[in-house]
C-alpha positions as CSV (number, residue, x, y, z in Angstrom):
1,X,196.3,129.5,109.2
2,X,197.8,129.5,112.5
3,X,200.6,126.9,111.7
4,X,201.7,129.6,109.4
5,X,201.9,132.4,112.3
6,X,203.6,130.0,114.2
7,X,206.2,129.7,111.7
8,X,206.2,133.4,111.2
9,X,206.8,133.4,114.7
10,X,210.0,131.7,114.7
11,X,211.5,132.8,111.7
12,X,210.8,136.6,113.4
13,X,212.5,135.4,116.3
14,X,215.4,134.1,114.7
15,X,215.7,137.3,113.3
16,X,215.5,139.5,116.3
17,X,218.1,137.0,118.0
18,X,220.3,138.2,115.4
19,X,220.2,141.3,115.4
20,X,220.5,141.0,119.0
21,X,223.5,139.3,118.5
22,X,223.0,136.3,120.1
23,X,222.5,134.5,117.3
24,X,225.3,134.7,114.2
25,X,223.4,136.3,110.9
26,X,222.7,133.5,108.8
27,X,220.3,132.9,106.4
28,X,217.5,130.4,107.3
29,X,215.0,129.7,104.6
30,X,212.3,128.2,106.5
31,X,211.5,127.3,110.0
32,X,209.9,123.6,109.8
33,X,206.7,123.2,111.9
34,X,205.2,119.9,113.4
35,X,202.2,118.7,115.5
36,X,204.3,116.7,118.7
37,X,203.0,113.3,119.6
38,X,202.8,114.4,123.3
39,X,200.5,117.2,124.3
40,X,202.9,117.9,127.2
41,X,205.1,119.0,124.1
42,X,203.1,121.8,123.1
43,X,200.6,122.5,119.6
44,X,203.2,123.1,117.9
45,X,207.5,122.2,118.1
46,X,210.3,123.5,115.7
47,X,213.0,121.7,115.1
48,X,215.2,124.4,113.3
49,X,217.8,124.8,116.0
50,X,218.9,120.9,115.3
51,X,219.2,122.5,112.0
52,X,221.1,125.9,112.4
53,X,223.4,124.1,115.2
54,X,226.4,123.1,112.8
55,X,226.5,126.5,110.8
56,X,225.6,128.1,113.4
57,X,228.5,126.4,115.9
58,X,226.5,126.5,118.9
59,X,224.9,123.7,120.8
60,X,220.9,123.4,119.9
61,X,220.2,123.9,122.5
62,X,221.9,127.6,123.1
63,X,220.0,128.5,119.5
64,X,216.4,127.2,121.4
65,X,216.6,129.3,124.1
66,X,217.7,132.4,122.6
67,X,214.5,132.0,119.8
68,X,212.4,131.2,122.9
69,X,213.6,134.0,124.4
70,X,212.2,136.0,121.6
71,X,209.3,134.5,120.7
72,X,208.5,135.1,124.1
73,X,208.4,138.9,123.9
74,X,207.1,138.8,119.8
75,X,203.8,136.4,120.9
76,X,201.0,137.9,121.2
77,X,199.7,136.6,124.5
78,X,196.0,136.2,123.6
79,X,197.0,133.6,120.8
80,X,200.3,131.8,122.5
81,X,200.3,131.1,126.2
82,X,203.8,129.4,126.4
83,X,206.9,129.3,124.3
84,X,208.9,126.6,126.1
85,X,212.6,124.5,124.8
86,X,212.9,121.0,125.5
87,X,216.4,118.6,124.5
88,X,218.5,118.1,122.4
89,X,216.9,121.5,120.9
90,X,213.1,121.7,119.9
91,X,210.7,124.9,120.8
92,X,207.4,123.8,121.7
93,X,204.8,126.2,121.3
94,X,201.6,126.2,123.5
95,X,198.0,127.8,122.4
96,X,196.3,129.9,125.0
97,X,192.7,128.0,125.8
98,X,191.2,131.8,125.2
99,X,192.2,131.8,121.5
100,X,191.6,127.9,121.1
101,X,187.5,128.1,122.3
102,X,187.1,131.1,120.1
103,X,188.0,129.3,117.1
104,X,184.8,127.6,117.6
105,X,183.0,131.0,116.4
106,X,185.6,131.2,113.5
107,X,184.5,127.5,112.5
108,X,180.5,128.4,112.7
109,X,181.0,131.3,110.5
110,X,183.0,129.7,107.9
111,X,180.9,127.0,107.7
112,X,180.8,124.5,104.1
113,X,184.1,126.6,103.3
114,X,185.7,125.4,106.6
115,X,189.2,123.8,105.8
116,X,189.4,125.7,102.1
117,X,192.3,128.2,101.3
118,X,193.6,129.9,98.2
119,X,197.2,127.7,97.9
120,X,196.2,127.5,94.6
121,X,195.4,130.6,93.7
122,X,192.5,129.2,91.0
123,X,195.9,127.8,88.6
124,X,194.2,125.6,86.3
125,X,195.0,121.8,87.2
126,X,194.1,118.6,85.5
127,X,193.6,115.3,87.5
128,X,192.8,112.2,84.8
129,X,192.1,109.2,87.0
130,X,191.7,105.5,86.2
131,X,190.5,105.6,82.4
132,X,190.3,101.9,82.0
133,X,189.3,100.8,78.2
134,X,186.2,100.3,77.5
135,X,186.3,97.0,76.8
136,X,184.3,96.0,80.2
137,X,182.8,97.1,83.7
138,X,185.0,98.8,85.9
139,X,186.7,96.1,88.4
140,X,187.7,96.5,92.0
141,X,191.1,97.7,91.2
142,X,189.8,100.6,89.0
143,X,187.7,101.4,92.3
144,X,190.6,102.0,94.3
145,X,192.3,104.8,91.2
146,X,188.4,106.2,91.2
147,X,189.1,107.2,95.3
148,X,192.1,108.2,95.0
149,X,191.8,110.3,92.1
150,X,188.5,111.9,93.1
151,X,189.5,112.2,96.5
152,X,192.2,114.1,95.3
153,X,190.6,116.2,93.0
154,X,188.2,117.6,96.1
155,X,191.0,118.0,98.1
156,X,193.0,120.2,95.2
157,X,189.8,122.2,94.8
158,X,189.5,123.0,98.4
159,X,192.9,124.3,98.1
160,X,192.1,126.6,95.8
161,X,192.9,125.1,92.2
162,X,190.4,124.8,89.0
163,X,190.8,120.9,88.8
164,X,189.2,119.3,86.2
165,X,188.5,115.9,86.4
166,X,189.1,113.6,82.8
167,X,188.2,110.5,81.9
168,X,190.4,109.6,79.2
169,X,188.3,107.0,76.4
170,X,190.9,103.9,74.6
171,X,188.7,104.2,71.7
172,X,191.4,103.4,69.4
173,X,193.7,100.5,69.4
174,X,193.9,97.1,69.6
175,X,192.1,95.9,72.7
176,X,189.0,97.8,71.9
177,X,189.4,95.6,68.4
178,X,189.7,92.4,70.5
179,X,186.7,93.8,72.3
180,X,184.5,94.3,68.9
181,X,185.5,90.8,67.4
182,X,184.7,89.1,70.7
183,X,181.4,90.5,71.1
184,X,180.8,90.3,67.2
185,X,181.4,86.5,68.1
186,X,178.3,86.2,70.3
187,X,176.6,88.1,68.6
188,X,176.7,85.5,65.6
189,X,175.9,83.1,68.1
190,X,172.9,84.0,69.1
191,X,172.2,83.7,65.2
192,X,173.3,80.2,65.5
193,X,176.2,81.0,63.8
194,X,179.5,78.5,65.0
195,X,181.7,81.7,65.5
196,X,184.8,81.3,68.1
197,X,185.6,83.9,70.0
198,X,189.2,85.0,68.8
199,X,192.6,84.8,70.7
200,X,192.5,87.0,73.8
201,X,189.4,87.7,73.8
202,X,187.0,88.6,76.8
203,X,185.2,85.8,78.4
204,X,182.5,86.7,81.0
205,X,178.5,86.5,81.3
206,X,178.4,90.6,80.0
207,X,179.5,89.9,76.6
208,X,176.5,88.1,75.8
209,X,174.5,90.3,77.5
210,X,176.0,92.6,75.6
211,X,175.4,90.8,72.5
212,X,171.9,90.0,73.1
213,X,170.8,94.0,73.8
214,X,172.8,94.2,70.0
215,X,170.4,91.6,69.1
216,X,167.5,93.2,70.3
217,X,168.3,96.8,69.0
218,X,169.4,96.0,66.0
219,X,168.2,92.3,64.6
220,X,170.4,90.8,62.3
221,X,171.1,94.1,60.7
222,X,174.4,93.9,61.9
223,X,175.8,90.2,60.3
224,X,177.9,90.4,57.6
225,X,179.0,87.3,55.3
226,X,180.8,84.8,57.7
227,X,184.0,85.1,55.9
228,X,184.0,89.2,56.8
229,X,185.0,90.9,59.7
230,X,183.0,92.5,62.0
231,X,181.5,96.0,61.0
232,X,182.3,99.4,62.3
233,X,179.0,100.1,64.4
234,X,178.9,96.6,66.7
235,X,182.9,98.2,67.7
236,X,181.3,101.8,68.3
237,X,178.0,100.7,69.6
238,X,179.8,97.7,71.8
239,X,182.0,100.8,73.0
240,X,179.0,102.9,73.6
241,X,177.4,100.4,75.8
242,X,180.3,99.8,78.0
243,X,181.0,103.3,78.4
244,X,177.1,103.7,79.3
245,X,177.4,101.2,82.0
246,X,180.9,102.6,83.2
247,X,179.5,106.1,83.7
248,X,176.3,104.5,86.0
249,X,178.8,102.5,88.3
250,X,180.7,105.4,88.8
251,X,177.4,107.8,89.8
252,X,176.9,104.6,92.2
253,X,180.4,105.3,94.3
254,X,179.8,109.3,93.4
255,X,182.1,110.1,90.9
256,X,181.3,112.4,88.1
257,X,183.8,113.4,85.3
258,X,184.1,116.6,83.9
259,X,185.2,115.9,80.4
260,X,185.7,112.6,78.4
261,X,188.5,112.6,76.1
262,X,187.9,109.8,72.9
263,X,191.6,109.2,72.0
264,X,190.7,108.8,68.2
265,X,190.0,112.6,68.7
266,X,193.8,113.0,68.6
267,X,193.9,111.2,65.0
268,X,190.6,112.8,63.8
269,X,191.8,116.6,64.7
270,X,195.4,115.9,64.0
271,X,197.0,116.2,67.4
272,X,198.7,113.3,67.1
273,X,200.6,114.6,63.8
274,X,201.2,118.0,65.5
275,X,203.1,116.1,68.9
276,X,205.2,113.7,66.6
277,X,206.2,116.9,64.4
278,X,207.0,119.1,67.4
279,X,209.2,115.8,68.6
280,X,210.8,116.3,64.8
281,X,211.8,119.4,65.4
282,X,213.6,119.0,68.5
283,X,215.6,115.9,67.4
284,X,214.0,113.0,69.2
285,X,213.0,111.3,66.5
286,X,214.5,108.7,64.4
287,X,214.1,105.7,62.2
288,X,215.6,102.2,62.6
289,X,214.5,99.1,62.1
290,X,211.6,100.1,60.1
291,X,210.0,101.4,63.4
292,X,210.2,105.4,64.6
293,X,211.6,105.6,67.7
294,X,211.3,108.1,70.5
295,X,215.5,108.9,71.0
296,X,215.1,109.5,74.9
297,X,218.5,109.3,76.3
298,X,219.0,113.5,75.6
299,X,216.6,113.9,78.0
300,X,217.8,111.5,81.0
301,X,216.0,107.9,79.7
302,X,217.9,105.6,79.6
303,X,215.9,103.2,76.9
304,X,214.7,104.2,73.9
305,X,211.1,103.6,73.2
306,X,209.1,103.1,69.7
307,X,206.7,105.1,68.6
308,X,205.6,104.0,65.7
309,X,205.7,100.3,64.7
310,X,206.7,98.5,61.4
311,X,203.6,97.8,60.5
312,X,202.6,101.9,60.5
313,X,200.4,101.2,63.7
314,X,201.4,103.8,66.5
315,X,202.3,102.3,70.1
316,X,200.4,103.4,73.3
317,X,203.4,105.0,74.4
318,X,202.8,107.6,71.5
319,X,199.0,108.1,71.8
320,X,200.1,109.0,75.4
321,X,202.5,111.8,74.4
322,X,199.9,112.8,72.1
323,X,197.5,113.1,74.9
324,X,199.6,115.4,77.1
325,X,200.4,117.4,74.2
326,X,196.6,117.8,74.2
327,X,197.1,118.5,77.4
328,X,199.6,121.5,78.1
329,X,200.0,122.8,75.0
330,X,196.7,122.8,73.5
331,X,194.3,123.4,76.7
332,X,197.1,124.6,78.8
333,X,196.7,123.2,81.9
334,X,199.6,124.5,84.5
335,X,199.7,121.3,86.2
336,X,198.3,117.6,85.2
337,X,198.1,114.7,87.9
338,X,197.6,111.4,86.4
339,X,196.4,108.7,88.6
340,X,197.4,104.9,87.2
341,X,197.6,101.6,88.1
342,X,200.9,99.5,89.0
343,X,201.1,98.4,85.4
344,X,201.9,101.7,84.5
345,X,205.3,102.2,86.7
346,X,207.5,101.4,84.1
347,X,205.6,104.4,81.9
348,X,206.3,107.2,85.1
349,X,210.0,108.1,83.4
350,X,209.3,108.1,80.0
351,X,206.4,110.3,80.3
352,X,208.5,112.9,82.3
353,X,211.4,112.7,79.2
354,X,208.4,112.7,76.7
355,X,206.9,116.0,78.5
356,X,210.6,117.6,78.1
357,X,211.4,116.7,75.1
358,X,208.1,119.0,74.2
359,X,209.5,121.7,75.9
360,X,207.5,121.3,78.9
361,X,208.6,121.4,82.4
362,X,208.2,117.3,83.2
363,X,207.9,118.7,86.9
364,X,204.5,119.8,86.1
365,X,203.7,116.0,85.2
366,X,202.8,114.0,88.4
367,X,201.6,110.6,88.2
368,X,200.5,108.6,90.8
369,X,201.0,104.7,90.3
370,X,198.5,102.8,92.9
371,X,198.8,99.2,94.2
372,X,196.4,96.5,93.9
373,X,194.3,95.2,97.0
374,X,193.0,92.1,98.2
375,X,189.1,91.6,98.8
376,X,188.8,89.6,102.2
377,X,186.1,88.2,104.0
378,X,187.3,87.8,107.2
379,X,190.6,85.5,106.5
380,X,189.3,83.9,103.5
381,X,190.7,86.3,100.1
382,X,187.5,86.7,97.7
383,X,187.7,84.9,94.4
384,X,186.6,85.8,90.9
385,X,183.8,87.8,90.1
386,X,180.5,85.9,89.3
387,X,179.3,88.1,85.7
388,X,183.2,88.1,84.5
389,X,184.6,85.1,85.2
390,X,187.9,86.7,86.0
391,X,187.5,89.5,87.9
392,X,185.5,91.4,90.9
393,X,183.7,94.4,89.1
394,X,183.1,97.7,91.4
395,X,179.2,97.6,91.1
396,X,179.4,94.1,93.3
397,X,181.3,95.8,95.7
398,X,179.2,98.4,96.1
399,X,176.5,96.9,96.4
400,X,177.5,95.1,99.0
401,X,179.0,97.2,101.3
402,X,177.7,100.6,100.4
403,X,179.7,103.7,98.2
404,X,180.8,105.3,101.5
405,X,182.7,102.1,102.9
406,X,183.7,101.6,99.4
407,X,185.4,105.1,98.8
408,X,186.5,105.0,102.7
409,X,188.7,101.7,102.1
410,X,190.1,102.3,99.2
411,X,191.5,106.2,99.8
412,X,192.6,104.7,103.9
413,X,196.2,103.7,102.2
414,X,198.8,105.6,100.4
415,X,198.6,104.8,96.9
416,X,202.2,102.6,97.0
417,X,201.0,100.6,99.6
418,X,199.1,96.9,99.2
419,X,195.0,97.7,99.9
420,X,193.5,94.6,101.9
421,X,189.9,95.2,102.0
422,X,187.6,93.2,104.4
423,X,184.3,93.3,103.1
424,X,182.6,92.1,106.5
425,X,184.2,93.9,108.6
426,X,183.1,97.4,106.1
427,X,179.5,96.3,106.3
428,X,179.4,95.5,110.7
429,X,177.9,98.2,112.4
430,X,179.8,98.6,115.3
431,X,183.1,100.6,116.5
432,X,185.3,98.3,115.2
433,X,184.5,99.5,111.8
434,X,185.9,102.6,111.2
435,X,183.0,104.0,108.5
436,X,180.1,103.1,110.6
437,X,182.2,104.6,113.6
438,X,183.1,107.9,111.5
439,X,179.5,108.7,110.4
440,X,177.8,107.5,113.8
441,X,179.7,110.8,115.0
442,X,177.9,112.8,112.6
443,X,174.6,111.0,113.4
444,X,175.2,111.5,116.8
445,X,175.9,115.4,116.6
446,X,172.8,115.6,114.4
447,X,170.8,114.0,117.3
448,X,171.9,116.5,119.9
449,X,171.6,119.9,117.5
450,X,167.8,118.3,116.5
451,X,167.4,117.9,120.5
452,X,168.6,121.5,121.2
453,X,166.1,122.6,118.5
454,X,163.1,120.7,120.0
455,X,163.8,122.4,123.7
456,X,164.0,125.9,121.6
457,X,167.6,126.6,122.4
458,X,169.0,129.5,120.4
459,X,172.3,128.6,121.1
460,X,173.8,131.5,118.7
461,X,174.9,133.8,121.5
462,X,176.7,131.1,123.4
463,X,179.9,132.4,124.9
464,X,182.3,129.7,123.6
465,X,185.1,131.2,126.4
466,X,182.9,129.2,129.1
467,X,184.7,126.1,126.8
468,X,187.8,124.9,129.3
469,X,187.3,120.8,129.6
470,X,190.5,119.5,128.3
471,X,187.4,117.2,126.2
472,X,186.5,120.2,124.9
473,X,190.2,121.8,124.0
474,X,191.1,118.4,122.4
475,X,188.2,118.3,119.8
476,X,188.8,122.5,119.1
477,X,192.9,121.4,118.3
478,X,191.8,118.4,116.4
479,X,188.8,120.5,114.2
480,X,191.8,122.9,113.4
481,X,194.0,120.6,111.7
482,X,191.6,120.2,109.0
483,X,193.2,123.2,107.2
484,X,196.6,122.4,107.8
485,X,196.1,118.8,106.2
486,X,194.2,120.0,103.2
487,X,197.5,122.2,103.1
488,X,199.5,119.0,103.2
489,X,198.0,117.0,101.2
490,X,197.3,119.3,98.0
491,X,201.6,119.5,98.1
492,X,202.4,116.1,98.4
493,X,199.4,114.5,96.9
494,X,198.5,112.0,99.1
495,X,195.0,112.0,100.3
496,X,195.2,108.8,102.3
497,X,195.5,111.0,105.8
498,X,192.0,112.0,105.1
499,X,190.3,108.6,106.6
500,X,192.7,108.5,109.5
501,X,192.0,112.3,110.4
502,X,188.1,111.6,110.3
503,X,188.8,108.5,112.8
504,X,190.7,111.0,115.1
505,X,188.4,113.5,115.3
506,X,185.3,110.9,115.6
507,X,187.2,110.1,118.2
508,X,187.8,113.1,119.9
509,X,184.0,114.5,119.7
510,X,183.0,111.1,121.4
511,X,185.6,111.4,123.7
512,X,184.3,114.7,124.5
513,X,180.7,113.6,124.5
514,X,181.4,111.3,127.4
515,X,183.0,113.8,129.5
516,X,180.9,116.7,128.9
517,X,177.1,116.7,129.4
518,X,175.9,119.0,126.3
519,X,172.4,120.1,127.3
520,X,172.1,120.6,131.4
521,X,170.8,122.7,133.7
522,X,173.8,125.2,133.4
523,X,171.8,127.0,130.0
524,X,175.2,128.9,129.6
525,X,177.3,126.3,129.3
526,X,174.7,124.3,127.1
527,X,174.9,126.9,124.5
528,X,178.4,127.2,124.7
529,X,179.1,123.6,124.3
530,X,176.0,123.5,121.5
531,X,178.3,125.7,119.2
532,X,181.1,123.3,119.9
533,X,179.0,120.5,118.6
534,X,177.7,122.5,115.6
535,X,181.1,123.2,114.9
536,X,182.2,119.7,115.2
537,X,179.5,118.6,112.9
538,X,180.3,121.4,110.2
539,X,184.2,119.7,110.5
540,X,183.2,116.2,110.4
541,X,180.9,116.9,107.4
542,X,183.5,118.4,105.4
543,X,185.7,115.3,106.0
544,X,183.3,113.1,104.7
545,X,182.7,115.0,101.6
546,X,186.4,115.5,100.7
547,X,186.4,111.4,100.8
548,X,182.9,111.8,98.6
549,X,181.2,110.2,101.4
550,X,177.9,111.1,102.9
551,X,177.3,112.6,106.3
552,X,174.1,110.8,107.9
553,X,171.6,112.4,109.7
554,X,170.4,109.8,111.7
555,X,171.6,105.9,111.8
């Protein structure tokens, strides 16, 4: 990756300064590399002489010019055209045009694998996203967690990780209870039965759709004497159904799971007993008040937590650590990522004291709490859903405004940020939306490459060096930050750049498009600029697919 050479560059310099003695010899870590706002700046600026200046005791601006001075002569001149220092004490770094236009080959021959890298060196990772309870259809604010964490999981494979993706199942507890005496309420109903639906429960339309498919399965094999509770199979098989209609919405915004975890499975194979027994051992257990408690503060909490209630029932809190003992200790996953909602940011620190207190680094814990959004149409905030009565599921978005503008809004902010989402603005086909403006790109390339082919243009010996425009310079630098953000975003685990990088480079290829006539008279030049545009398409297509969003052939 060139950023990295780059940064090799200066550090290299920085050392031949010293031992040329006109720098002192300190030691300097890391050299930090950025993308300047201006072009007149350069590719590529360091800022490490504002950061040497004090223990250094020379003015920045002394330390920029002597590492200038020697990246000058260390460059090589095919790859870096000018090494230049501008105040209080940056380097800017300029690419040579030669090197840029022949990364357009480089792009071509990489292809689908464009933008990948082995950062992760195939480490085994773990990303568990959204895993609401099964107790309903996924709503709007799962859909934002589903983009996020699949996004996310691309992303972390492109880098070079084995991610799986898990879907954990709240099969056990007391909302899925609540669930199964709700929908054992309509059930009865429908036999004319006068059964209220209990404290809590779930209103909405898809309980007695529910009830009725129950109904029609199963007849009245399922009542029970009215004084009795509901059985075992309308919980499992109410479960069942849910979980059957969760796993279809999410094939509709292309999300696919790679393992489903029942939480009863950590009861039933004695997990659960093997985590509280390791906790035990390590002293972070105790009894008072005829609860257990989890006895946090040895490992930087500052509350203590219960983990098993009076009654003998366990709390979510110690399913969870359960779970993550599962996890890390069991399957062995070097790294988990769990992506949650904001009603889970009180849970972020006593998870990380919980994974320490098993003896596992809580640093390999990262969890990701998202914000909520607002559905808009226009000004006017949408209401409640019209099958829940409470809430807006994910299938109704969807089908209103597609999967792509679906994933494409929700992953466009970082996760800590509030999501407004205006449903017809996603669905206008016109620049101002930024989806149909993003794939019209694609579409558009598509057209030219299916034009090229119709004229019999074999454009594969193209010399890309004919490629000078600054049009043509500016999409090449913009294709080649792909790798660098995968780069970025896989560390800091934030994929909300992606959207905003698609936009630019959209952007820059129609930019480009304007200014440069692909297929003329000039048959050189058409071939040249006919790998550009193959290349472009090959860069925009893997954008979209890291988002999970289709690239169009034609719109």
């Amino acid at each position: 990756m060139i950023k990295h050479e780059i940064e090799a560059l200066i550090l290299g310099s920085v050392r031949a300064a010293q031992h040329a003695g006109e720098l002192p010899p300190l030691p300097v870590p890391e050299a930090p590399i950025e993308r300047p706002q201006r072009p007149d700046h350069g590719d590529y600026a360091s800022s490490l002489p504002l950061r040497m200046a004090r223990a250094a005791r020379m003015s920045p601006l002394e330390i920029a010019n002597a590492i200038a001075s020697q990246a000058r002569s260390l460059a090589e001149s095919t790859v870096v055209a000018q090494v230049e220092v501008s105040p209080p004490g940056f380097i800017n770094i300029h690419l040579s045009p030669v090197w840029l236009a022949l990364q357009v080959d480089t792009i071509i021959q990489e292809g689908a694998s464009f933008g990948s890298m082995n950062l992760g060196e195939g480490r085994s990772l773990q990303v568990e996203f959204v895993s609401a309870n099964p107790v309903g259809p996924i709503h709007i604010g799962n859909g934002r967690g589903l983009a996020l964490g699949d996004t996310l999981a691309r992303v972390l494979s492109a880098a070079g990780y084995e991610v799986q993706r898990e879907y954990l199942v709240n099969d056990a507890g007391t909302q899925t209870e609540t669930f199964a005496a709700t929908l054992y309420a309509r059930y009865q109903q429908l036999f004319g039965r006068d059964a209220p639906v209990p404290e809590g429960g779930y209103p909405g339309e898809y309980m007695i759709d529910l009830a009725r498919r129950l109904k029609e399965e199963r007849g009245d094999s399922l009542l029970r004497p009215e004084e009795e509770a509901y059985p075992q199979e309308v919980h499992d098989l109410g479960i069942q159904m849910i979980l059957d209609g969760i796993r279809a919405d999410l094939e509709s915004i292309g999300v696919r799971y790679d393992n489903w975890f029942s939480e009863r499975s950590l009861y039933a194979g004695g997990t659960y007993e093997k985590a509280m027994t390791v906790l035990r051992e390590r002293g972070f257990v105790a009894q008072k008040e005829g609860a257990t408690w989890f006895v946090s503060t040895a490992v930087g909490e500052e509350k203590e937590n219960v983990l098993v209630r009076s009654n003998g029932a366990p709390t979510y809190f110690a399913s969870d650590i359960a779970y993550h003992y599962d996890k890390f200790v069991l399957r062995g996953f070097e790294r988990v990522i769990d992506v949650s909602g904001a009603d889970h940011q009180g849970h972020v620190p006593r998870m990380k004291a919980a994974a320490s207190a098993l003896g596992i680094d809580p640093s390999r814990l990262a969890i990701i709490v998202y914000q909520l959004g607002t559905l808009k149409r226009g000004n006017e905030v949408v209401g409640l859903g019209k099958r829940t009565g409470e809430f807006i599921t994910l299938r109704e978005v969807t089908d209103e405004v597609g999967a792509d503008a679906a994933r494409y809004n929700f992953v466009s902010r970082s996760a800590d940020s509030h999501m407004e989402f205006d449903l017809d603005l996603a669905k206008r086909q016109s620049a101002e939306n930024p989806v149909y403006y993003v794939q019209y790109a694609h579409a558009r390339i598509a057209g030219i490459l299916i034009q090229a082919g119709e004229r019999i243009i074999d454009y594969s010996s193209g010399d890309v060096s004919l490629l000078t425009h600054e049009a043509e310079l500016a999409l090449i630098r913009k294709m080649l930050r792909l790798p660098e953000l995968v780069e970025s975003m896989a560390l800091s685990l934030e994929p909300h750049a992606l959207p905003y990088y698609a936009l630019e480079l959209a952007t820059a290829f129609h930019d480009f498009y304007e200014k440069c006539r692909v297929l003329s008279d000039d048959e050189a030049l058409s071939k040249a600029r006919l790998k550009l545009v193959s290349a472009a398409k090959i860069t925009l297509a893997r954008a979209l697919d890291l988002m999970g969003m289709t690239a169009p052939e034609r719109m």
